[in-house]
mmCIF entry with sequence, helices, sheets and N, C-alpha, C, O atoms, coordinates in Angstrom:
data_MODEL
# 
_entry.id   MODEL 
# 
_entity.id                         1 
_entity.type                       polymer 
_entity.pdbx_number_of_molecules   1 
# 
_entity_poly.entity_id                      1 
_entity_poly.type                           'polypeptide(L)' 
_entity_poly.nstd_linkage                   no 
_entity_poly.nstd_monomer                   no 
_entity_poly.pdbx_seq_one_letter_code       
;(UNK)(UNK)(UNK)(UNK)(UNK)(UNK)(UNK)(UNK)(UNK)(UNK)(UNK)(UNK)(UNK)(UNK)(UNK)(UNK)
(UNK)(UNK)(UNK)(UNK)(UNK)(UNK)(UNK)(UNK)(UNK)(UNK)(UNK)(UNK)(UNK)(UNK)(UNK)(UNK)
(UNK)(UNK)(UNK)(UNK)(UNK)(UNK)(UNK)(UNK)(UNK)(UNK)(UNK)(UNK)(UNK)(UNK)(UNK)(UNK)
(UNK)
;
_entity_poly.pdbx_seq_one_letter_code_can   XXXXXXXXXXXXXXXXXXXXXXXXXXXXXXXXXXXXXXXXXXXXXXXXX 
_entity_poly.pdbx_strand_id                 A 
# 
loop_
_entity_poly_seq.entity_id 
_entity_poly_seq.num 
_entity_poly_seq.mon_id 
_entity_poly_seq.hetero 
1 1  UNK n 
1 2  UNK n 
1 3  UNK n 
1 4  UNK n 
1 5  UNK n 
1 6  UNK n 
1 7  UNK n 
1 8  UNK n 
1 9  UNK n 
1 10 UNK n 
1 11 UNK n 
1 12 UNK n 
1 13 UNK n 
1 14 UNK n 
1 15 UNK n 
1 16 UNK n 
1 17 UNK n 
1 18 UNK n 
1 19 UNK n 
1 20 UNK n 
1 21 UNK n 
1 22 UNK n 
1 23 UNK n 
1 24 UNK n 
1 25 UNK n 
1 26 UNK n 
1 27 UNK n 
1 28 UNK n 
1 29 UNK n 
1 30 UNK n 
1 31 UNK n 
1 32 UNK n 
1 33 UNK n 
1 34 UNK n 
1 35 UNK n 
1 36 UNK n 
1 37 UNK n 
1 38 UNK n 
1 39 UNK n 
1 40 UNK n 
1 41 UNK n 
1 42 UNK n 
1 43 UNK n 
1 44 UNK n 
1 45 UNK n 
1 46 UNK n 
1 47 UNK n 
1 48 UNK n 
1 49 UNK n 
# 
_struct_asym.id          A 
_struct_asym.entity_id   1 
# 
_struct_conf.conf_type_id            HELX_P 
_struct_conf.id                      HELX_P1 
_struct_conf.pdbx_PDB_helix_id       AA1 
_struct_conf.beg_label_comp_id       UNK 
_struct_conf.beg_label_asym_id       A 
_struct_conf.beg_label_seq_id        4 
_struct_conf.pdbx_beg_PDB_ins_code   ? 
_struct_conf.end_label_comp_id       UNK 
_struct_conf.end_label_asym_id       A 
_struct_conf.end_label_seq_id        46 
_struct_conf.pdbx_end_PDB_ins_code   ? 
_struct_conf.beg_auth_comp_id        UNK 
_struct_conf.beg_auth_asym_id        A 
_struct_conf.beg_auth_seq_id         4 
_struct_conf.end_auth_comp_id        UNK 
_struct_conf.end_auth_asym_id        A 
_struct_conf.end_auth_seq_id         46 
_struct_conf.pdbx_PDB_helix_class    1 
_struct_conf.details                 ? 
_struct_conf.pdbx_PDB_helix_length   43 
# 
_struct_conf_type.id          HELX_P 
_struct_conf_type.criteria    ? 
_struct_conf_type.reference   ? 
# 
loop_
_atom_site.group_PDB 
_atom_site.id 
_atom_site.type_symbol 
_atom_site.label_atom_id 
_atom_site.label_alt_id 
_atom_site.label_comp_id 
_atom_site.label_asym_id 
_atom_site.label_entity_id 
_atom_site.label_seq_id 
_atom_site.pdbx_PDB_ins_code 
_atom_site.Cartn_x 
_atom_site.Cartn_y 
_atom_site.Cartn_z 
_atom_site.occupancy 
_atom_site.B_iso_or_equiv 
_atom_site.pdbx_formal_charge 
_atom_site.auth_seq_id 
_atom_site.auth_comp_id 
_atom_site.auth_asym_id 
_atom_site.auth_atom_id 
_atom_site.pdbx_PDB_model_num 
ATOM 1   N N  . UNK A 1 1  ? 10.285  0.290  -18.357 1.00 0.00 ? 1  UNK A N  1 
ATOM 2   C CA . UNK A 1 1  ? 10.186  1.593  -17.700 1.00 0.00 ? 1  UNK A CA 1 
ATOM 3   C C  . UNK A 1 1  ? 8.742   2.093  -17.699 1.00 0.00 ? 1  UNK A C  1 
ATOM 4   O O  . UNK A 1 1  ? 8.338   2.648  -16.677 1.00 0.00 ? 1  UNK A O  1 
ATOM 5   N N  . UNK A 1 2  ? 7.574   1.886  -19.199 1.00 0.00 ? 2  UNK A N  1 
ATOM 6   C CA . UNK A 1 2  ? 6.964   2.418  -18.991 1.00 0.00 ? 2  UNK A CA 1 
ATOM 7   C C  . UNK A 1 2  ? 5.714   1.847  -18.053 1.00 0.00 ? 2  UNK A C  1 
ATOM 8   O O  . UNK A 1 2  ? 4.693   2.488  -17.803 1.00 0.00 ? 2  UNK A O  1 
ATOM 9   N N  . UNK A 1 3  ? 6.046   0.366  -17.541 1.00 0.00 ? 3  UNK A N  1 
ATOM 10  C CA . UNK A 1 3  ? 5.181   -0.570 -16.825 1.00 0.00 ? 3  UNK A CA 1 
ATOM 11  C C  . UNK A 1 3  ? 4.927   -0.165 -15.808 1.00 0.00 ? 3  UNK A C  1 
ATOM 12  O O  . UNK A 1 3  ? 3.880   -0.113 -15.163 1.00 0.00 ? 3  UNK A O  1 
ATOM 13  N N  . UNK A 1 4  ? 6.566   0.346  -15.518 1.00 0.00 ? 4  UNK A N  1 
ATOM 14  C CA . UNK A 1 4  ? 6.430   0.715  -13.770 1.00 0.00 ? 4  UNK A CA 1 
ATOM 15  C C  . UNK A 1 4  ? 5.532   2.013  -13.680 1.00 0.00 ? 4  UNK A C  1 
ATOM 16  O O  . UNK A 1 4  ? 4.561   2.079  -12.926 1.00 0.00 ? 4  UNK A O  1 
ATOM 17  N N  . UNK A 1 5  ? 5.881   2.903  -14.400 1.00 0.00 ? 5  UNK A N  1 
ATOM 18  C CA . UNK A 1 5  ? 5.464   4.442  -13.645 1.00 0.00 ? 5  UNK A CA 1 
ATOM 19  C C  . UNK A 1 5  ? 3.644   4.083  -14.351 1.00 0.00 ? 5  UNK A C  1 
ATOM 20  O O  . UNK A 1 5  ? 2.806   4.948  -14.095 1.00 0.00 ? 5  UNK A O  1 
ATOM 21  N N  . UNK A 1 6  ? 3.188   2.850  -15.171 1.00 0.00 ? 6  UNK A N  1 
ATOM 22  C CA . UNK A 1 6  ? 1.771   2.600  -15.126 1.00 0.00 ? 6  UNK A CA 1 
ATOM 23  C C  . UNK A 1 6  ? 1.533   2.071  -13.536 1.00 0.00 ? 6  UNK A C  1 
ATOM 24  O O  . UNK A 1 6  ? 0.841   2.704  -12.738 1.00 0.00 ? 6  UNK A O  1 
ATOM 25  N N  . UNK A 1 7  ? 2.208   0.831  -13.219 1.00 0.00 ? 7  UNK A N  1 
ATOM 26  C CA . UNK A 1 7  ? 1.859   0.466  -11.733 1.00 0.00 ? 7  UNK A CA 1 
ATOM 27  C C  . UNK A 1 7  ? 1.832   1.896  -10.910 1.00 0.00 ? 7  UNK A C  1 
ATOM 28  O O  . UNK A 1 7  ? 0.796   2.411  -10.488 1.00 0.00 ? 7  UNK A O  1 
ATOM 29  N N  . UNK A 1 8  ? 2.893   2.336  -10.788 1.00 0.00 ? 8  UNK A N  1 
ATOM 30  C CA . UNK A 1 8  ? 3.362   3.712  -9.911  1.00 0.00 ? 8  UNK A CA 1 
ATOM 31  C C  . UNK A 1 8  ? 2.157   4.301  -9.940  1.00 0.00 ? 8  UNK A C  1 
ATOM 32  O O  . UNK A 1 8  ? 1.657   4.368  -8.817  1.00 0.00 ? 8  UNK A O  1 
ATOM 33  N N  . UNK A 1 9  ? 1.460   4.783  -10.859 1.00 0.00 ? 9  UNK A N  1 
ATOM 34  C CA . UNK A 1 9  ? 0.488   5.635  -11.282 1.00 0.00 ? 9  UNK A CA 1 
ATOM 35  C C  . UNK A 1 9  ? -1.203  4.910  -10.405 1.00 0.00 ? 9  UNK A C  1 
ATOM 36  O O  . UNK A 1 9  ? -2.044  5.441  -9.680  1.00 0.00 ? 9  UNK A O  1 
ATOM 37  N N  . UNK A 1 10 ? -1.071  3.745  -10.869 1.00 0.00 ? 10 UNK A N  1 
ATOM 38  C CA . UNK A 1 10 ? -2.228  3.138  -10.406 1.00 0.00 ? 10 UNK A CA 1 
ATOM 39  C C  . UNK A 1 10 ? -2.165  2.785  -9.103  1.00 0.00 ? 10 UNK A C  1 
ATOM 40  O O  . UNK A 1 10 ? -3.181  2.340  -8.570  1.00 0.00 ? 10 UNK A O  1 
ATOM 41  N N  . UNK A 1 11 ? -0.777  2.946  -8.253  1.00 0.00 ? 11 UNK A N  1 
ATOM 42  C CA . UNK A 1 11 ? -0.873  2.474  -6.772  1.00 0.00 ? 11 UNK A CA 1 
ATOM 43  C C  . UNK A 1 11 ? -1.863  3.835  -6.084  1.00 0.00 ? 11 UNK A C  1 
ATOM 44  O O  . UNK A 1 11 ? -2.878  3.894  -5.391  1.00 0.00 ? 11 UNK A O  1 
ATOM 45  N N  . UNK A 1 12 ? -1.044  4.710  -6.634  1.00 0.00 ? 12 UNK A N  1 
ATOM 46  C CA . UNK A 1 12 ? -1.053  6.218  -6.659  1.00 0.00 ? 12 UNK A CA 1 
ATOM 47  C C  . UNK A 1 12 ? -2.636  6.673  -6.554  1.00 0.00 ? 12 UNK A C  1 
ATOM 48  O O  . UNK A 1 12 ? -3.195  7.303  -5.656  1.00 0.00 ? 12 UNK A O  1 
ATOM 49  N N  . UNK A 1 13 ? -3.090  6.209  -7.616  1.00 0.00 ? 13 UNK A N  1 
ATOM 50  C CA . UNK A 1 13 ? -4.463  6.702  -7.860  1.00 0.00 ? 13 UNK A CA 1 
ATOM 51  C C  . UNK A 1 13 ? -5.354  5.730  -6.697  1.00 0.00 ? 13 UNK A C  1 
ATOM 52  O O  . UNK A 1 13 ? -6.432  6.120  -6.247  1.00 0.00 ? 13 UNK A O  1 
ATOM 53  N N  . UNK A 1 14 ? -4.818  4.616  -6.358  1.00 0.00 ? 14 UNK A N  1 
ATOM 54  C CA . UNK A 1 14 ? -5.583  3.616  -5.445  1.00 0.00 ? 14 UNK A CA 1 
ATOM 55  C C  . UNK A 1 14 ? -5.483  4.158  -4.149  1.00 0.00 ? 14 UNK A C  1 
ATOM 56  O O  . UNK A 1 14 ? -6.566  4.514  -3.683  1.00 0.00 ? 14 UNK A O  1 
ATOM 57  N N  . UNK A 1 15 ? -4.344  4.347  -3.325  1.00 0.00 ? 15 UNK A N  1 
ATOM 58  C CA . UNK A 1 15 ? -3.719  5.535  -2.303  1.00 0.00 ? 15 UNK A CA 1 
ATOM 59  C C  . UNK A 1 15 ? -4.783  6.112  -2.006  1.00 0.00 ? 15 UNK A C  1 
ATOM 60  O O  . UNK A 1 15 ? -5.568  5.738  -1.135  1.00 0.00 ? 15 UNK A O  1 
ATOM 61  N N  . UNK A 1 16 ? -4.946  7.523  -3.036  1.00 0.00 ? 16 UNK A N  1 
ATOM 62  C CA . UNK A 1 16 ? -5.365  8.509  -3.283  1.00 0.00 ? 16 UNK A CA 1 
ATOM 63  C C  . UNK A 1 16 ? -7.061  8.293  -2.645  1.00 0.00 ? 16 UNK A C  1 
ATOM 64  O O  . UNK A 1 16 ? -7.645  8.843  -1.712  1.00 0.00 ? 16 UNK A O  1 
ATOM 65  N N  . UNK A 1 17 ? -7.424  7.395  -3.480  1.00 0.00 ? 17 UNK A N  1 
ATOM 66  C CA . UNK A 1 17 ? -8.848  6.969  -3.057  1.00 0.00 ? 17 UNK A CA 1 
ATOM 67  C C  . UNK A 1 17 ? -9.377  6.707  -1.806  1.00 0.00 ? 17 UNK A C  1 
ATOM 68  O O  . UNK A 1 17 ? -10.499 6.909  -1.342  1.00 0.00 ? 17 UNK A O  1 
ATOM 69  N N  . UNK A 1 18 ? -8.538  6.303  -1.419  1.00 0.00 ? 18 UNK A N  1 
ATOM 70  C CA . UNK A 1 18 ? -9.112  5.177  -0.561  1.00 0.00 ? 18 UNK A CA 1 
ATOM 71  C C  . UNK A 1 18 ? -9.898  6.015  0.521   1.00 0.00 ? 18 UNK A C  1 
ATOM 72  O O  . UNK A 1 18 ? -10.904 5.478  0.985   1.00 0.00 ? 18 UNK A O  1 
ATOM 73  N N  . UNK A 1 19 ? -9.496  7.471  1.046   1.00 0.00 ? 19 UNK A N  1 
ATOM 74  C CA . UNK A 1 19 ? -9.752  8.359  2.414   1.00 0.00 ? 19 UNK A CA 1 
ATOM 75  C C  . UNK A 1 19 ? -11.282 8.150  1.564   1.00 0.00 ? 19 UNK A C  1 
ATOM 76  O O  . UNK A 1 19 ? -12.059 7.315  2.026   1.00 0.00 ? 19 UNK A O  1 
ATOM 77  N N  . UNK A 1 20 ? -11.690 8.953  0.286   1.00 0.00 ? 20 UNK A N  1 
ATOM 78  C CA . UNK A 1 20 ? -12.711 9.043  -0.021  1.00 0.00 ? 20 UNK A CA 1 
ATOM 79  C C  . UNK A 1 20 ? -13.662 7.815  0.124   1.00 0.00 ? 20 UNK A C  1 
ATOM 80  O O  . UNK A 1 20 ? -14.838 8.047  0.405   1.00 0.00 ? 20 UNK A O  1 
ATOM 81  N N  . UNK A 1 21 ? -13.225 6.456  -0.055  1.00 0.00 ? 21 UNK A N  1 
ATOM 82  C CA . UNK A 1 21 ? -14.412 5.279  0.107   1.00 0.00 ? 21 UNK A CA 1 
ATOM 83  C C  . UNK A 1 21 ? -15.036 5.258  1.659   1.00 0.00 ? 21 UNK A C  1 
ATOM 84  O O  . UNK A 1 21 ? -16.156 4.976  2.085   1.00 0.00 ? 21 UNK A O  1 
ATOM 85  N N  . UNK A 1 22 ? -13.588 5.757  2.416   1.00 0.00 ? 22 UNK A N  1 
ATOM 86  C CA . UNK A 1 22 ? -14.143 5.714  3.916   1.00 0.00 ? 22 UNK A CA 1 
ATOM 87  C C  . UNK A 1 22 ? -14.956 6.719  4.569   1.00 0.00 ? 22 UNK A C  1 
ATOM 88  O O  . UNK A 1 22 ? -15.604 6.598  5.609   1.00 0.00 ? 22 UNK A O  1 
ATOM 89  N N  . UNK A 1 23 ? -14.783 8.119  3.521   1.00 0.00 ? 23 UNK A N  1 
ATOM 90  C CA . UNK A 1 23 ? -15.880 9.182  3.816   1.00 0.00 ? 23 UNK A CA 1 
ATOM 91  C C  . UNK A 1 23 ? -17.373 8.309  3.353   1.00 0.00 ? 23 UNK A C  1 
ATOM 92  O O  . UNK A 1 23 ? -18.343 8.202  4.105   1.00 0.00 ? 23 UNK A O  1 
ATOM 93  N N  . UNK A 1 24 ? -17.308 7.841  2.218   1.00 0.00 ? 24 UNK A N  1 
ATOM 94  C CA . UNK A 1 24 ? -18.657 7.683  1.703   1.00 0.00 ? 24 UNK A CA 1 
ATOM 95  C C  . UNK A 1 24 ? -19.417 6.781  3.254   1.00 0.00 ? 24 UNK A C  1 
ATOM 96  O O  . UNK A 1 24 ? -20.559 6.930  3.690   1.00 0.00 ? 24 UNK A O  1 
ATOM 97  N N  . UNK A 1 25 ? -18.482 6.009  3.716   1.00 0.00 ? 25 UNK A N  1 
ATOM 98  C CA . UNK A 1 25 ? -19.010 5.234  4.975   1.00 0.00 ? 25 UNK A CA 1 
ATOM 99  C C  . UNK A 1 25 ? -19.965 5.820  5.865   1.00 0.00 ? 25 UNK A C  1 
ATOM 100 O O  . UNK A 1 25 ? -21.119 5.541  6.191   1.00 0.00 ? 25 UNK A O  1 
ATOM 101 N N  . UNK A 1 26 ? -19.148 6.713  6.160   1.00 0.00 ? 26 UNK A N  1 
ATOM 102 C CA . UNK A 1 26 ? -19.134 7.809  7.275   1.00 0.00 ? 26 UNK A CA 1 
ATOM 103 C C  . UNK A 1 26 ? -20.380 8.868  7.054   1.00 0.00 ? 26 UNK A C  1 
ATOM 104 O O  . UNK A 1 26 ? -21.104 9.370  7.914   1.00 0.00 ? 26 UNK A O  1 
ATOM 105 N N  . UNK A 1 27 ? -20.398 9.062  5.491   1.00 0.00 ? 27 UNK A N  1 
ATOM 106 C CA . UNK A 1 27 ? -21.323 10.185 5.579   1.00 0.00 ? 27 UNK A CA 1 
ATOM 107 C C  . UNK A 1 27 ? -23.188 9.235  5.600   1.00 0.00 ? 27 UNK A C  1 
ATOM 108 O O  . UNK A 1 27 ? -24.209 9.683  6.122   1.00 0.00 ? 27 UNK A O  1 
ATOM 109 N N  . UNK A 1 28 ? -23.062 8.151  4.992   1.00 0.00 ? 28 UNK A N  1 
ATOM 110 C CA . UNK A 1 28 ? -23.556 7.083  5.227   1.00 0.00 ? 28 UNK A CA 1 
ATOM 111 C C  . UNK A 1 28 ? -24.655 7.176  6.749   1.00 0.00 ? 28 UNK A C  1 
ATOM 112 O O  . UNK A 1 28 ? -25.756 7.419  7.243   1.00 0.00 ? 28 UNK A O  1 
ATOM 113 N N  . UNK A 1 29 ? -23.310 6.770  6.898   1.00 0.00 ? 29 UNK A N  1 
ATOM 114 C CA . UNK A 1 29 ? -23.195 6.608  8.609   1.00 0.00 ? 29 UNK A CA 1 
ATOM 115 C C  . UNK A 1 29 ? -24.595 7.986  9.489   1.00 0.00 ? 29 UNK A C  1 
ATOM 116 O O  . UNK A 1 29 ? -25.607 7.831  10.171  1.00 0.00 ? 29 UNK A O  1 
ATOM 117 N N  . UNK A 1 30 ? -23.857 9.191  8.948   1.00 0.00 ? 30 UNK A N  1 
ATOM 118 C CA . UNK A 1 30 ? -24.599 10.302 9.765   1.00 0.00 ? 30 UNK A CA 1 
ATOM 119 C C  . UNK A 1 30 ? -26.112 10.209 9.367   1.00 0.00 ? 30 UNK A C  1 
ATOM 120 O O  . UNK A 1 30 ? -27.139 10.113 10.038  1.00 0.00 ? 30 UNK A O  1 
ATOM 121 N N  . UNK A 1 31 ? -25.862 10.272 8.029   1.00 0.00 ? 31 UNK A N  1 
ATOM 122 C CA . UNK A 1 31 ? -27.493 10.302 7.236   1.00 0.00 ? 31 UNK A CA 1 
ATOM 123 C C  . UNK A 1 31 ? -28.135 9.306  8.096   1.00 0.00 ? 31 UNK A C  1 
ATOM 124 O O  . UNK A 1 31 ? -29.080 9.825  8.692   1.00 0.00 ? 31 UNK A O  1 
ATOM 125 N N  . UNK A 1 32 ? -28.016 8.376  8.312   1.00 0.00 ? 32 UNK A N  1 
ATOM 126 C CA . UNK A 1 32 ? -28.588 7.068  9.103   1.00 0.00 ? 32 UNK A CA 1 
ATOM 127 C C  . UNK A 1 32 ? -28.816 7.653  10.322  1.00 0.00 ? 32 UNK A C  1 
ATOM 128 O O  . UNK A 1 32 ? -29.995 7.424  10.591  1.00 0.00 ? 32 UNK A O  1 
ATOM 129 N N  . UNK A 1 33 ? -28.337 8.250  11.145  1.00 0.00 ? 33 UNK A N  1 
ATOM 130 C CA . UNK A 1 33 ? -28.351 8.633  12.215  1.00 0.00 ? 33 UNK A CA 1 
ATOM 131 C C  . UNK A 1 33 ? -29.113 10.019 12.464  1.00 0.00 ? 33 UNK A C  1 
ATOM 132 O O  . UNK A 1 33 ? -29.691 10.298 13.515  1.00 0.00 ? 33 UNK A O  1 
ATOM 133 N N  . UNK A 1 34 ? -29.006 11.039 11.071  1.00 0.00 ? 34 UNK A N  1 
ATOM 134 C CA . UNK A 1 34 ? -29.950 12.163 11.275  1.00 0.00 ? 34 UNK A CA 1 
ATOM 135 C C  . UNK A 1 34 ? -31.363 11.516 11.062  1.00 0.00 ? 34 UNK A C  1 
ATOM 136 O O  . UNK A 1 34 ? -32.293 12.139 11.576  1.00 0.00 ? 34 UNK A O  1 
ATOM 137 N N  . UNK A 1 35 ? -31.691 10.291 10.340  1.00 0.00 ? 35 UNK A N  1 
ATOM 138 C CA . UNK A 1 35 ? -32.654 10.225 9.812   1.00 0.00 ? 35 UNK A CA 1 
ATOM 139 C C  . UNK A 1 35 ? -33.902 9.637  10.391  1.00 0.00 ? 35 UNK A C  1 
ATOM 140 O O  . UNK A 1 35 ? -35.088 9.657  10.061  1.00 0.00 ? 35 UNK A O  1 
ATOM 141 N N  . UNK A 1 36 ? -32.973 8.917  11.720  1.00 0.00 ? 36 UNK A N  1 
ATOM 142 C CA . UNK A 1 36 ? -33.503 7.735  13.024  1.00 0.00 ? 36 UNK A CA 1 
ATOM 143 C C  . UNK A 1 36 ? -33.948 9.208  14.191  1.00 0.00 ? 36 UNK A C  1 
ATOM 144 O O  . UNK A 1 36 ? -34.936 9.111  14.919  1.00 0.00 ? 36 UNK A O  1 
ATOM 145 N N  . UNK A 1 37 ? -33.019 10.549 14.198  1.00 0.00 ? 37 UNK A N  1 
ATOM 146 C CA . UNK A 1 37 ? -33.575 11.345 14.858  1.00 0.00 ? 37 UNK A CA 1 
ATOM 147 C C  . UNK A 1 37 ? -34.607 11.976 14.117  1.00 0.00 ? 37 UNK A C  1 
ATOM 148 O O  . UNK A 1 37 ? -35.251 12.633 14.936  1.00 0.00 ? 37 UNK A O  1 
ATOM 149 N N  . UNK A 1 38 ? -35.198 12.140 12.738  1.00 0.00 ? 38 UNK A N  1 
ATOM 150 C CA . UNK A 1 38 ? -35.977 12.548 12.585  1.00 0.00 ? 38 UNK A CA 1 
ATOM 151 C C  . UNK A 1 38 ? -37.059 11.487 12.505  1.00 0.00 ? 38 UNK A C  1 
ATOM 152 O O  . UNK A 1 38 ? -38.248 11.796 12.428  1.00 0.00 ? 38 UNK A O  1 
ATOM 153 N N  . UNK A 1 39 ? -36.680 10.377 12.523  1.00 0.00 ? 39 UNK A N  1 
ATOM 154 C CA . UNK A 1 39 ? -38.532 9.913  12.668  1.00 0.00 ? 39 UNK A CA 1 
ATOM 155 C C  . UNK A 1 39 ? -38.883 9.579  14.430  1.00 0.00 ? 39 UNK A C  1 
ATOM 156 O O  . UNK A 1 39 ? -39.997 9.413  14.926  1.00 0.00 ? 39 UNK A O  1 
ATOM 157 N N  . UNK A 1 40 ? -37.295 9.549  15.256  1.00 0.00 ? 40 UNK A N  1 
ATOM 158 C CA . UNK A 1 40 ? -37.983 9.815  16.921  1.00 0.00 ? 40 UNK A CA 1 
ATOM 159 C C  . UNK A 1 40 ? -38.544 10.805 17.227  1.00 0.00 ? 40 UNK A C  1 
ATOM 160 O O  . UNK A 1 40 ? -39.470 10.785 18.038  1.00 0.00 ? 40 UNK A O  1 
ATOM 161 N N  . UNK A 1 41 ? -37.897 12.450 16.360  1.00 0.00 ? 41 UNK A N  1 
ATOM 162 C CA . UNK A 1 41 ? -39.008 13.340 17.008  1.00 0.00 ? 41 UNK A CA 1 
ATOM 163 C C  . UNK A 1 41 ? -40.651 13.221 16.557  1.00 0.00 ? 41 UNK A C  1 
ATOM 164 O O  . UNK A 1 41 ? -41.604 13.204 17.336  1.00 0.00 ? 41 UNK A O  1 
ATOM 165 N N  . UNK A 1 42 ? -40.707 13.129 14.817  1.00 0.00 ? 42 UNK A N  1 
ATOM 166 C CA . UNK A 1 42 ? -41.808 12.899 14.322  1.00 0.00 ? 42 UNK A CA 1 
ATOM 167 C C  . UNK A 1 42 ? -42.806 12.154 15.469  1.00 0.00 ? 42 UNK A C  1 
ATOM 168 O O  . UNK A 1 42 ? -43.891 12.617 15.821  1.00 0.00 ? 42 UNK A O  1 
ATOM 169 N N  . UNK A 1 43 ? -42.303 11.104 15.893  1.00 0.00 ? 43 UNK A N  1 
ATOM 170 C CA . UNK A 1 43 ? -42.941 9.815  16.646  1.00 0.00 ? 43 UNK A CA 1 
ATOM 171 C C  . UNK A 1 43 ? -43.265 10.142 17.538  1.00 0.00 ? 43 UNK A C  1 
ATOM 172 O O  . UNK A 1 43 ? -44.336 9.735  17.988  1.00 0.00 ? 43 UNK A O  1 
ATOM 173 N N  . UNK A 1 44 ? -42.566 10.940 18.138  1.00 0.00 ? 44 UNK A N  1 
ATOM 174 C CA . UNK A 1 44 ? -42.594 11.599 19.952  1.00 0.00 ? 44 UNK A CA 1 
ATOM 175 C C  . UNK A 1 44 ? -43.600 12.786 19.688  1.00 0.00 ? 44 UNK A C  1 
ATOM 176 O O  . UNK A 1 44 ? -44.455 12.724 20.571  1.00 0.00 ? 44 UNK A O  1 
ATOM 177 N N  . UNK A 1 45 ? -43.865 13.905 18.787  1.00 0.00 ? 45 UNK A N  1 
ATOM 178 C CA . UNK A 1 45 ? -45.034 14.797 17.921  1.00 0.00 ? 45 UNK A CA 1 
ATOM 179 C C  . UNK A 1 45 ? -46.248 14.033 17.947  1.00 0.00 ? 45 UNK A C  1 
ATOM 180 O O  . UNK A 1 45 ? -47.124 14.577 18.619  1.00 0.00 ? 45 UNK A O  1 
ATOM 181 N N  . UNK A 1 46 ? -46.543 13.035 17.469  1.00 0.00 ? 46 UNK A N  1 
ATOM 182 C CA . UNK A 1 46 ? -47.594 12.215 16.717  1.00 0.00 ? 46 UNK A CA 1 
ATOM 183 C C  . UNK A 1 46 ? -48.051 11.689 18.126  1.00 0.00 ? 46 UNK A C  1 
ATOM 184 O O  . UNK A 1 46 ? -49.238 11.745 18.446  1.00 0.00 ? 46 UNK A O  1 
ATOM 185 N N  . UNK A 1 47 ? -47.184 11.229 18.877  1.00 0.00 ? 47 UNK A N  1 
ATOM 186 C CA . UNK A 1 47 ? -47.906 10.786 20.254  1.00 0.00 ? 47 UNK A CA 1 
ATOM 187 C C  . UNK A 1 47 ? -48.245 11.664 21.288  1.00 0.00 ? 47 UNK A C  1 
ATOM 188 O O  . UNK A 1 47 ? -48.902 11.261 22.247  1.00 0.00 ? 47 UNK A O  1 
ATOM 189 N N  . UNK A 1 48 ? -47.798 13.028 21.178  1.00 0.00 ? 48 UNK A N  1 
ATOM 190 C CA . UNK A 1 48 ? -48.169 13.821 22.431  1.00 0.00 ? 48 UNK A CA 1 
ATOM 191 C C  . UNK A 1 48 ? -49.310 14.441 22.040  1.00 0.00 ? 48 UNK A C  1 
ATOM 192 O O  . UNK A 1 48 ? -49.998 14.748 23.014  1.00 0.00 ? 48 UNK A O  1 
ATOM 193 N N  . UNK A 1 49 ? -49.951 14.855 20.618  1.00 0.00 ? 49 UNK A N  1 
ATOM 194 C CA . UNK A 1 49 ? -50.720 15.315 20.110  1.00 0.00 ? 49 UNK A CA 1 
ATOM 195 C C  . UNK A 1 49 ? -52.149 15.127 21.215  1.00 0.00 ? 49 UNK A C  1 
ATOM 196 O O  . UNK A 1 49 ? -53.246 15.581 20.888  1.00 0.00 ? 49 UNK A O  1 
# 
């Protein structure tokens, strides 16, 4: 009895996780993408100067 509600518990907690590993992707993701717009404007600044 007490095996299962350990599995139960750990499916549970694995479940639980998982939305969060795919945020970390995602937020990943934006940072990468705010960070490519900040060195095009920088770049596009530096050349019109």
């Amino acid at each position: 009895m007490r095996k299962n509600i350990s599995i139960a518990l750990t499916l549970l907690v694995l479940i639980g996780m998982a939305p969060l590993l795919g945020a970390c992707n995602t937020t990943a993701g934006a940072g990468r993408d705010i960070s490519d717009a900040g060195h095009t404007i920088t770049h596009d600044a530096n050349t019109t100067r």
